[in-house]
C-alpha positions as CSV (number, residue, x, y, z in Angstrom):
1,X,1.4,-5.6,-28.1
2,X,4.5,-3.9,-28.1
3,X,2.7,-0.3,-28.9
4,X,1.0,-1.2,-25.7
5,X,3.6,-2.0,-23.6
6,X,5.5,0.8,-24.3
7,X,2.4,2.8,-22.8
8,X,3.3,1.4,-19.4
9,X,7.2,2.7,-19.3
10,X,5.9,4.3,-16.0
11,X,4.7,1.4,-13.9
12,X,7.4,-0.8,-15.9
13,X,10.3,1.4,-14.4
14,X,8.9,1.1,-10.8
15,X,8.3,-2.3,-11.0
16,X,11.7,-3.3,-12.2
17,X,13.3,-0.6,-10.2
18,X,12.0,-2.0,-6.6
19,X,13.3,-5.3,-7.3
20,X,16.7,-4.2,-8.3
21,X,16.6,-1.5,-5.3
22,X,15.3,-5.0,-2.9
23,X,18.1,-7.2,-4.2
24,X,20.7,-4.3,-3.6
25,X,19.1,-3.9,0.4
26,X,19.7,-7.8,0.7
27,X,23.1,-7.9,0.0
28,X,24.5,-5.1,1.8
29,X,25.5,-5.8,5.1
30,X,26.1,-2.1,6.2
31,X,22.5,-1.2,7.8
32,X,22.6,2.7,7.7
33,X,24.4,2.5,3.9
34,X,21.5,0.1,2.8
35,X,18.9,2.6,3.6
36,X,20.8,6.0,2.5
37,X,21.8,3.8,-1.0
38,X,18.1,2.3,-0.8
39,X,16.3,6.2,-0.5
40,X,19.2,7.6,-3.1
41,X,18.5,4.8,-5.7
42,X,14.5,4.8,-5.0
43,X,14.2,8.6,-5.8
44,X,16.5,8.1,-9.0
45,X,13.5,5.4,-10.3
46,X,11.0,7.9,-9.3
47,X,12.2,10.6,-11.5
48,X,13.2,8.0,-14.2
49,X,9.6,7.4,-13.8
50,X,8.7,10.8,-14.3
51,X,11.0,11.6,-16.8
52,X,9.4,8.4,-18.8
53,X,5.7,9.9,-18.7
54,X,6.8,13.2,-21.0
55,X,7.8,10.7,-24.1
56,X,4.6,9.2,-23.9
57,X,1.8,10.2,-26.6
58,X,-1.0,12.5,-25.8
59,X,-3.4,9.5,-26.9
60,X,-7.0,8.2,-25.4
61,X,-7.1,4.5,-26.2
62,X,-7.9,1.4,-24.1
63,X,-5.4,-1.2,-23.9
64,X,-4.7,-5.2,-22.6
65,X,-8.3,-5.7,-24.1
66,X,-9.4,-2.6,-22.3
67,X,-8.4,-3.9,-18.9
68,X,-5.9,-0.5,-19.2
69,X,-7.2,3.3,-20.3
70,X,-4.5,5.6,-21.6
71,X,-5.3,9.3,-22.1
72,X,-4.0,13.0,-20.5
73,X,-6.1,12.8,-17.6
74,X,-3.6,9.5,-16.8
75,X,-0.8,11.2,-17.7
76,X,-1.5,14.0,-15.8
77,X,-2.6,12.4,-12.1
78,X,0.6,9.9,-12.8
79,X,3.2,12.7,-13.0
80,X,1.9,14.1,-9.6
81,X,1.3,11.2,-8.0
82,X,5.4,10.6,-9.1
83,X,6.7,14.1,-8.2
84,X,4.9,14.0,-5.0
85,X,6.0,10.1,-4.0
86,X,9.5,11.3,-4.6
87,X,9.5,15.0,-2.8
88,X,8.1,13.1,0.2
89,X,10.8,10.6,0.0
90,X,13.6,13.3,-0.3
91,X,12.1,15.3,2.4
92,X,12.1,12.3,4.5
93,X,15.7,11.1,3.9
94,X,17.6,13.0,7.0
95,X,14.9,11.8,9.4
96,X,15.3,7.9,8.1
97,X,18.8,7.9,8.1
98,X,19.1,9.4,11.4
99,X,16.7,6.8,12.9
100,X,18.6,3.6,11.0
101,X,18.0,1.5,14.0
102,X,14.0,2.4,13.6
103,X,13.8,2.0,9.9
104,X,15.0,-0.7,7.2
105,X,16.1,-0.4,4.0
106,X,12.6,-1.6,3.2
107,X,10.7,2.1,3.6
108,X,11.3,3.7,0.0
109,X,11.0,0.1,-1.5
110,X,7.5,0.4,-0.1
111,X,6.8,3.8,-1.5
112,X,7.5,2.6,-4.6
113,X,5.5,-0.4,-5.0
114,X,2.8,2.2,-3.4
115,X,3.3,4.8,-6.2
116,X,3.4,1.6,-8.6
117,X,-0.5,0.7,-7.0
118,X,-1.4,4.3,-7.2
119,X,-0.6,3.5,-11.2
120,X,-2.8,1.1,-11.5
121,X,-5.5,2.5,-9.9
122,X,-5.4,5.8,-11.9
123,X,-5.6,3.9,-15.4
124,X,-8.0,1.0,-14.2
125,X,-11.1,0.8,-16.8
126,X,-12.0,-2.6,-15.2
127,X,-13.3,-2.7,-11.4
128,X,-10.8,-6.0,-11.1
129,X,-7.4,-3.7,-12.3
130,X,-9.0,-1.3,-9.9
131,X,-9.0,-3.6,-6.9
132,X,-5.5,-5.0,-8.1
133,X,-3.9,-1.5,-7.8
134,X,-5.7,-0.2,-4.9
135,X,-4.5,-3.9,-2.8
136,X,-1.0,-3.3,-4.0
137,X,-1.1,0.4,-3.0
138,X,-2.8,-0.8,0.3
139,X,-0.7,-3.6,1.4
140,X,2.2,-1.3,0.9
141,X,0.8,1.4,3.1
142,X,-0.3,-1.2,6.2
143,X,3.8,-1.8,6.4
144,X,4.9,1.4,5.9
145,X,2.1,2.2,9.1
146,X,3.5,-0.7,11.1
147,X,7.4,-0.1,10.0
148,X,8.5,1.2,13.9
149,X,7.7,-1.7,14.6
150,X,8.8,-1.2,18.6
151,X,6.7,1.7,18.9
152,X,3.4,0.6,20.8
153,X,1.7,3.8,19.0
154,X,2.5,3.3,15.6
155,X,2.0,-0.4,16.1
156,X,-1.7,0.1,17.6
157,X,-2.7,3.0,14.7
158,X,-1.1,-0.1,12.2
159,X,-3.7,-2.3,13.6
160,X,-6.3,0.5,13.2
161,X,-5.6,1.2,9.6
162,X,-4.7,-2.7,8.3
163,X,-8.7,-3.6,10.1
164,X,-10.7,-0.8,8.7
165,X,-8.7,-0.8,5.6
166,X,-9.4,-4.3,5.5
167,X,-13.1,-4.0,5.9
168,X,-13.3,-1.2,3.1
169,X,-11.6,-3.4,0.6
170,X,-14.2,-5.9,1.5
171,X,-17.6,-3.6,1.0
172,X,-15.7,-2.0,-2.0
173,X,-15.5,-6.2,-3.6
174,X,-18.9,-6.9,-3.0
175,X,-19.8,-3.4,-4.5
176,X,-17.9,-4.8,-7.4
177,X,-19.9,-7.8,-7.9
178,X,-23.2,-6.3,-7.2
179,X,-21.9,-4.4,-10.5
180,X,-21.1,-7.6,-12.1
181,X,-23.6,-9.5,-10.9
182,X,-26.3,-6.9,-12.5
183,X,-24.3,-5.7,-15.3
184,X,-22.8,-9.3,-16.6
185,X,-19.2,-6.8,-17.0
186,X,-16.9,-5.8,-14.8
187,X,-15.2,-3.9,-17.6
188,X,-15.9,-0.3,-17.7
189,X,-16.4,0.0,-21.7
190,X,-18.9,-3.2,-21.5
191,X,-20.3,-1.6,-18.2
192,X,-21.4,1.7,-20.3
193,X,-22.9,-0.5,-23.4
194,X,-24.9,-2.3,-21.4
195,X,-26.3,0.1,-20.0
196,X,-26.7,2.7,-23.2
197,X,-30.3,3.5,-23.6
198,X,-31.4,2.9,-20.2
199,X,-33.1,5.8,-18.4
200,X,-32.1,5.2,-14.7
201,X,-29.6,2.5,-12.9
202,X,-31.5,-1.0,-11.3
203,X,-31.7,-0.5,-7.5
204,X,-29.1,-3.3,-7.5
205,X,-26.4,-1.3,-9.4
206,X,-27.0,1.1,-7.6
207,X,-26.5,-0.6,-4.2
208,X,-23.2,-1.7,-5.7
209,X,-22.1,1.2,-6.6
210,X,-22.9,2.8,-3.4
211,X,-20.5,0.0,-1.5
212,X,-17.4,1.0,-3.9
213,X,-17.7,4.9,-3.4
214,X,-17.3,3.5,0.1
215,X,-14.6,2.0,-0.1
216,X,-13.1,5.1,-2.4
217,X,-14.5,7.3,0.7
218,X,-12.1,5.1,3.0
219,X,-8.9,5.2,1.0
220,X,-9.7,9.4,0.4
221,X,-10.3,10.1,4.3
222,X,-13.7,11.3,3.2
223,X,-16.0,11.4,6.4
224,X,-18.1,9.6,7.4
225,X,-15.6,6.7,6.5
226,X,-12.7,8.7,8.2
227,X,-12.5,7.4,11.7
228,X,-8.7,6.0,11.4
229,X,-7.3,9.3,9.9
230,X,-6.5,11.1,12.7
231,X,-5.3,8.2,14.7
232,X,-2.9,7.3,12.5
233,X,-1.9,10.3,11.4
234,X,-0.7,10.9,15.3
235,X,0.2,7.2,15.8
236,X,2.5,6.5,12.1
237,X,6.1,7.8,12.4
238,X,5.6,11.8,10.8
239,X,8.2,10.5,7.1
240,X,4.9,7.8,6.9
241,X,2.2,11.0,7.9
242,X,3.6,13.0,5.4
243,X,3.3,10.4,2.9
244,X,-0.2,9.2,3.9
245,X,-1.2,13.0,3.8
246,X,0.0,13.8,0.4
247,X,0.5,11.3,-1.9
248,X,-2.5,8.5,-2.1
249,X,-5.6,10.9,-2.1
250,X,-5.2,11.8,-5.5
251,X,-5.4,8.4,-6.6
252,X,-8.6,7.6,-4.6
253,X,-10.2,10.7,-6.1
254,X,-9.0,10.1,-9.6
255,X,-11.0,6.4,-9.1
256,X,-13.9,8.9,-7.9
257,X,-13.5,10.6,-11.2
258,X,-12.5,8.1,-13.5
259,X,-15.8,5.9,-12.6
260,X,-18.6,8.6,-11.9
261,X,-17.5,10.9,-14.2
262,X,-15.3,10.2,-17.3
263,X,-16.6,6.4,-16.9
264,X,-19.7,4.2,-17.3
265,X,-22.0,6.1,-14.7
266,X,-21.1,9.7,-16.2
267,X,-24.9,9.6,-17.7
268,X,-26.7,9.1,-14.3
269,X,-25.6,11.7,-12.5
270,X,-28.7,12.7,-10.9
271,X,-28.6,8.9,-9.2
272,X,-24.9,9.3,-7.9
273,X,-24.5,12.8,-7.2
274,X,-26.4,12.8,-4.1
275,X,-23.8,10.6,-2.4
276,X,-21.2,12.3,-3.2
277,X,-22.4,16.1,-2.3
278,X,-23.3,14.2,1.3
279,X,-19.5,12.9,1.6
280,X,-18.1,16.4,0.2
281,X,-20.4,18.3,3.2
282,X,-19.9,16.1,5.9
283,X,-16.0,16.2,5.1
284,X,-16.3,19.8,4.8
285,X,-18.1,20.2,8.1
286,X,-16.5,16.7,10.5
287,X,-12.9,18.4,9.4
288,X,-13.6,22.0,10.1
289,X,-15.4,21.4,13.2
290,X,-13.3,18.2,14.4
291,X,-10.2,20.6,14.1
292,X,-10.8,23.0,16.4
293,X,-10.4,21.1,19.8
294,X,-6.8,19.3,18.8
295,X,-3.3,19.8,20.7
296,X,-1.4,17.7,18.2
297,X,-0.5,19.2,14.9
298,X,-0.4,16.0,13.3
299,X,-4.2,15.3,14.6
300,X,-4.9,18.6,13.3
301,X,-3.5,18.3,10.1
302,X,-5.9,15.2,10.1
303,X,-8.7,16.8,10.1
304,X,-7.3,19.3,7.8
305,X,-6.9,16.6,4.8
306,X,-10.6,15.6,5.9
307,X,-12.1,18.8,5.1
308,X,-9.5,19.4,1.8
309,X,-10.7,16.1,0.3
310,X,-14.5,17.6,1.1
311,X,-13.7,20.9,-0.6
312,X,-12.0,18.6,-4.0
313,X,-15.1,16.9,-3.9
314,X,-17.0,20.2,-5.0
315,X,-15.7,19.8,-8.8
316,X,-16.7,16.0,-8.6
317,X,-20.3,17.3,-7.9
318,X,-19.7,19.7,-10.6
319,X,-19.6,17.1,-13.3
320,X,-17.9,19.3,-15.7
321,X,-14.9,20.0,-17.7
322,X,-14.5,22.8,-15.6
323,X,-15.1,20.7,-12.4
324,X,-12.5,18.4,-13.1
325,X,-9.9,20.6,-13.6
326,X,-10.8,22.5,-10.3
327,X,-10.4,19.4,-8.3
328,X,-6.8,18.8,-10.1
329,X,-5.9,22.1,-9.6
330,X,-7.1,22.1,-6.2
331,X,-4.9,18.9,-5.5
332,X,-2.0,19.9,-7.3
333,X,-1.7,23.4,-5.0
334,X,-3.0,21.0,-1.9
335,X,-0.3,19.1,-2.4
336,X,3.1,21.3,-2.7
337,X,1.4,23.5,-0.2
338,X,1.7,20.0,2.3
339,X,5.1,19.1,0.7
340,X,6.3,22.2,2.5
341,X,4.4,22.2,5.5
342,X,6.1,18.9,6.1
343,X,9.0,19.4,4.9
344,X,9.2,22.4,7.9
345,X,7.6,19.5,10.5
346,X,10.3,17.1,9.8
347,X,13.1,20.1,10.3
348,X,11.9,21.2,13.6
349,X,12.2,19.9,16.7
350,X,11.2,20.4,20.3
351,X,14.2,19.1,23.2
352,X,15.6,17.1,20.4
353,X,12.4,15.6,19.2
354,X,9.8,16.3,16.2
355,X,7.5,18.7,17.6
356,X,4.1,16.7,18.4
357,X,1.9,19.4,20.1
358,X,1.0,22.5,19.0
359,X,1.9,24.4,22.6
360,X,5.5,23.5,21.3
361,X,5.3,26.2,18.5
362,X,5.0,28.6,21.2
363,X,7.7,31.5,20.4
364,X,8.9,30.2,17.4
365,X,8.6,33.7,15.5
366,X,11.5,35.2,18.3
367,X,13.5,32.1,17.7
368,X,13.3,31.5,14.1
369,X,11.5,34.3,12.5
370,X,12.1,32.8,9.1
371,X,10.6,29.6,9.7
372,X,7.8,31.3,11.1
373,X,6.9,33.0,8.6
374,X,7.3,30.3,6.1
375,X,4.8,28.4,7.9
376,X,2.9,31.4,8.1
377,X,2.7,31.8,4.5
378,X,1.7,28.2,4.3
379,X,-1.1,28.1,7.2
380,X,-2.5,31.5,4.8
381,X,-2.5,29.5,1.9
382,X,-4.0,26.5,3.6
383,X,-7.1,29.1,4.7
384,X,-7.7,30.5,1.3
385,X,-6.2,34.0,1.3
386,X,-4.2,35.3,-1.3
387,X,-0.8,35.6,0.4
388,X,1.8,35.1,-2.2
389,X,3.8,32.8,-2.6
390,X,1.8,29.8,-1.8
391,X,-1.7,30.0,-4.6
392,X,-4.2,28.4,-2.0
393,X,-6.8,30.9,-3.0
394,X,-6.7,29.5,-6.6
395,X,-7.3,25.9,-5.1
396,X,-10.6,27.3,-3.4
397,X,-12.0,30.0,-5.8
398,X,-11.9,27.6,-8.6
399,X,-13.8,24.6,-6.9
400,X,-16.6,26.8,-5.6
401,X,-16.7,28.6,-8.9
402,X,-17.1,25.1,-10.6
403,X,-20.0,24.1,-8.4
404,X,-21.9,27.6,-8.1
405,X,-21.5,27.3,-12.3
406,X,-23.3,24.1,-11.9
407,X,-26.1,25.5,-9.6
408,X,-25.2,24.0,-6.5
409,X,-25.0,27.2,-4.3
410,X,-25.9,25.7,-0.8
411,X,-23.0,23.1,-1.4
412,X,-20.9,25.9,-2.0
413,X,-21.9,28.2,0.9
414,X,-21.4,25.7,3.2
415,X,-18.0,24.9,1.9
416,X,-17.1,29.1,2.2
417,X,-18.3,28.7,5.8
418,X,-16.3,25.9,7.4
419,X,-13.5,27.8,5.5
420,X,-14.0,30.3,8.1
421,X,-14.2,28.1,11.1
422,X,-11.5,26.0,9.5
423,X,-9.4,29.3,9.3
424,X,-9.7,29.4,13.5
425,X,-7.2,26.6,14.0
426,X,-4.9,27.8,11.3
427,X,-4.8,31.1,12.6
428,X,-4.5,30.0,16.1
429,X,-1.2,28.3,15.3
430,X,-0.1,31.8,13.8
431,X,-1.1,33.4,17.1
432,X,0.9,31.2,19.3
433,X,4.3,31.1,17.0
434,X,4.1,35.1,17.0
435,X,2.2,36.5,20.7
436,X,2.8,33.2,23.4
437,X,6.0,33.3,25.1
438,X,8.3,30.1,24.3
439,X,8.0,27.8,27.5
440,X,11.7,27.9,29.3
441,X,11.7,24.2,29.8
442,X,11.5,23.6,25.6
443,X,14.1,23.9,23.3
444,X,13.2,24.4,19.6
445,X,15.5,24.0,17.2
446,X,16.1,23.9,13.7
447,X,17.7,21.1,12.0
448,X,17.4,21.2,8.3
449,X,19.5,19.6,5.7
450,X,20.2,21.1,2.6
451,X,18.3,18.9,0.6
452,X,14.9,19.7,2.8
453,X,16.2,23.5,2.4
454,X,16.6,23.1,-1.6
455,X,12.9,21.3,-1.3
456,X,11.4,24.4,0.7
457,X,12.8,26.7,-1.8
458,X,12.0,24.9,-4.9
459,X,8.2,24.4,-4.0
460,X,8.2,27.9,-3.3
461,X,9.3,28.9,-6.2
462,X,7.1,26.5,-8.4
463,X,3.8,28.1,-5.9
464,X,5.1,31.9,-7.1
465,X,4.8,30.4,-10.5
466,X,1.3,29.5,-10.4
467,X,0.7,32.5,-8.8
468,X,1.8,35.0,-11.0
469,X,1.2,32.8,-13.8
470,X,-1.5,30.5,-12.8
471,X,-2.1,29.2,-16.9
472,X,0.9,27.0,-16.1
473,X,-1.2,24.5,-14.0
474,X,-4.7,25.5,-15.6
475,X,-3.8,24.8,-19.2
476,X,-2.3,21.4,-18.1
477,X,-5.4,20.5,-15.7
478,X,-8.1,21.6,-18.5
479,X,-6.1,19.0,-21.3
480,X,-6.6,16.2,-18.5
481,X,-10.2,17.2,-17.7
482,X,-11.0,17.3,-21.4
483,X,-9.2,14.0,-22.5
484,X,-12.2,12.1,-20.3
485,X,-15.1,13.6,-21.8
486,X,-13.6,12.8,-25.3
């Protein structure tokens, strides 16, 4: 038991650490030092947490009489989940602790019990551990929606999220005992022996198991099932946006993979795969399409992580070593690429407020050439193109080389074509920043700390890494792959 418990170092160190982080909040009467000592202690448990995941052994094993699965591909979703929980927080920090009257000394206590659910989730080899993590992770992200609480927008998209979220949770549970009810298991490893031998999946498993790829669909923005992503991407204060937009997709696609495809339905793909190409071209073409008519960036960005979760989807459908470690490639550069992109949101700002509408980016490249181009750089990336620093290329030439491998060429043609269409509102935003005359009525101004400066440069540097050297994340994403087909 001990062996076992020193697996879970990770979600031990954020579970202890949010307590002790709570009880410090509590006592402190100071409101703005509770929150600046609540963020500074919060990221110090992140990277503790971090830190803790490189002792751990490069073993596959089930554990907690295989409630638990331990193996790279763990290992590897874990650290980025954890690295990207805490860049967000740090990136955040000047915004929070500007807006102490807005925000409690609650908000990174939340991110961490989020991270802790995202933990869960991504080890779960039971469908009960997986609803246990995915409530926790859940529950955490309804308050973080709702946390301005006097703000009648963020309050309203709150609403939106908690009801829908709500609902998925619900068709995702009776998914899950469909399963059970069929099946006799809810335990992944039983799941797969009971059905060993059998051709094809009852119609009642697979009804089941069409309700819980809903509910994944939800948590991953995944159209159809993505109608409260953009309004509470617009309605959430933008430190919760940038969260919502970076960190818990990974986990709901790693549930995607862990279930379909290093799981107990890996051997019937032919019965699943159909659902998921339909999500990953209906992403791909609601998010390229649905972008095009937006005036908010944070709308727009929206539909941006629609269509991205469409295009990871590719390597799901793949069903292949190869596959896999496309999609966690393809998240890994989605992710940095955002950390930046939001990192520059949360610096800028139009007549002393974040800049909300895209109009506002008018003249930015005359003002603040150096920003501009940053973003630039970034909204490149973001298309596909091979502009240096930032590797987006490599996050799309490797999931539509995974599924044209696997013989799915008209998934991947459509996924190069709303690319292009995609690339119109990216490349709009360039063409404002650089040709449209700032408006004389708005001020923009720049108003980043050193610590979102540091972040800018540092995730720059790490994309030039992968870009000159792309083995660095390949290698890594190809041991995690591999570790679930063992």
């Amino acid at each position: 038991m001990c062996s076992e418990i020193s697996l879970l170092k990770p979600e031990l160190i954020l579970a202890g650490g949010s307590m002790f982080v709570l009880l410090t909040g509590v006592y402190m009467k100071n409101q703005a030092l509770a929150i600046a000592t609540s963020i500074r202690l919060s990221s110090l448990i992140l990277l503790g947490s971090l830190i803790s995941l490189v002792f751990l052994p490069h073993i596959s094993q089930n554990i907690f009489n295989g409630l638990y699965r331990f193996d790279l591909f763990g290992i590897f979703v874990k650290a980025v989940l954890i690295f990207s929980g805490a860049i967000t927080l740090i990136i955040s920090s000047d915004y929070i602790e500007d807006k102490t009257n807005k925000f409690g000394f609650e908000y990174p206590i939340l991110v961490l019990l989020s991270v802790l659910g995202m933990l869960i989730m991504v080890s779960a080899n039971d469908l009960l551990t997986l609803y246990l993590g995915l409530e926790l992770q859940s529950l955490s992200a309804y308050v973080l929606a709702a946390i301005k609480r006097e703000d009648k927008n963020a309050t309203e998209a709150a609403i939106k999220y908690f009801v829908l979220g709500a609902l998925a949770s619900g068709i995702l549970l009776y998914g899950a005992t469909l399963i059970y009810g069929y099946l006799g298991s809810t335990n992944f490893t039983n799941i797969a022996l009971t059905l060993h031998g059998h051709a094809a999946l009852s119609q009642g498993v697979i009804v089941g198991l069409v309700f819980v790829l809903i509910g994944f669909s939800f948590k991953l923005s995944a159209a159809p099932f993505h109608m409260w992503t953009p309004d509470v991407y617009e309605g959430v204060p933008t430190p919760v946006t940038a969260y919502f937009a970076i960190v818990p997709k990974l986990a709901a696609m790693a549930l995607f993979i862990r279930l379909l495809v290093g799981g107990p339905f890996a051997g019937y793909a032919n019965q699943w795969e159909q659902i998921v190409i339909a999500v990953s071209v209906i992403s791909m073409v609601v998010g390229a399409f649905g972008g095009i008519w937006q005036s908010n960036i944070r709308r727009l960005l929206a539909y941006s992580s629609i269509s991205n979760m469409g295009y990871a989807l590719l390597g799901v459908v793949a069903n292949s070593t190869d596959g896999i470690q496309a999609t966690l490639v393809y998240f890994v550069i989605y992710i940095i690429t955002s950390i930046a992109l939001f990192a520059i949101l949360l610096s800028l700002k139009s007549n002393q407020k974040l800049i909300e509408k895209i109009d506002d980016f008018k003249g930015l490249a005359s003002r603040h050439p150096i920003v501009a181009l940053v973003l630039s750089l970034l909204l490149f990336s973001m298309i596909g193109l091979p502009f240096p620093p930032f590797p987006g290329f490599f996050a799309k030439f490797f999931v539509f080389s995974a599924a044209i491998n696997s013989g799915f060429y008209a998934v991947a043609v459509i996924g190069m074509i709303t690319s292009i269409v995609a690339a119109y509102y990216y490349l709009r935003i360039i063409k404002i920043m650089y040709f449209d005359k700032a408006d004389e009525h708005v001020r923009i101004s720049l108003s980043a700390g050193k610590i979102s400066l540091f972040v800018i440069f540092m995730i720059s540097f790490l994309s030039l890494a992968i870009f000159i050297m792309p083995s660095t994340l390949l290698d890594p994403a190809y041991a995690a792959a591999f570790s679930l087909f063992k």
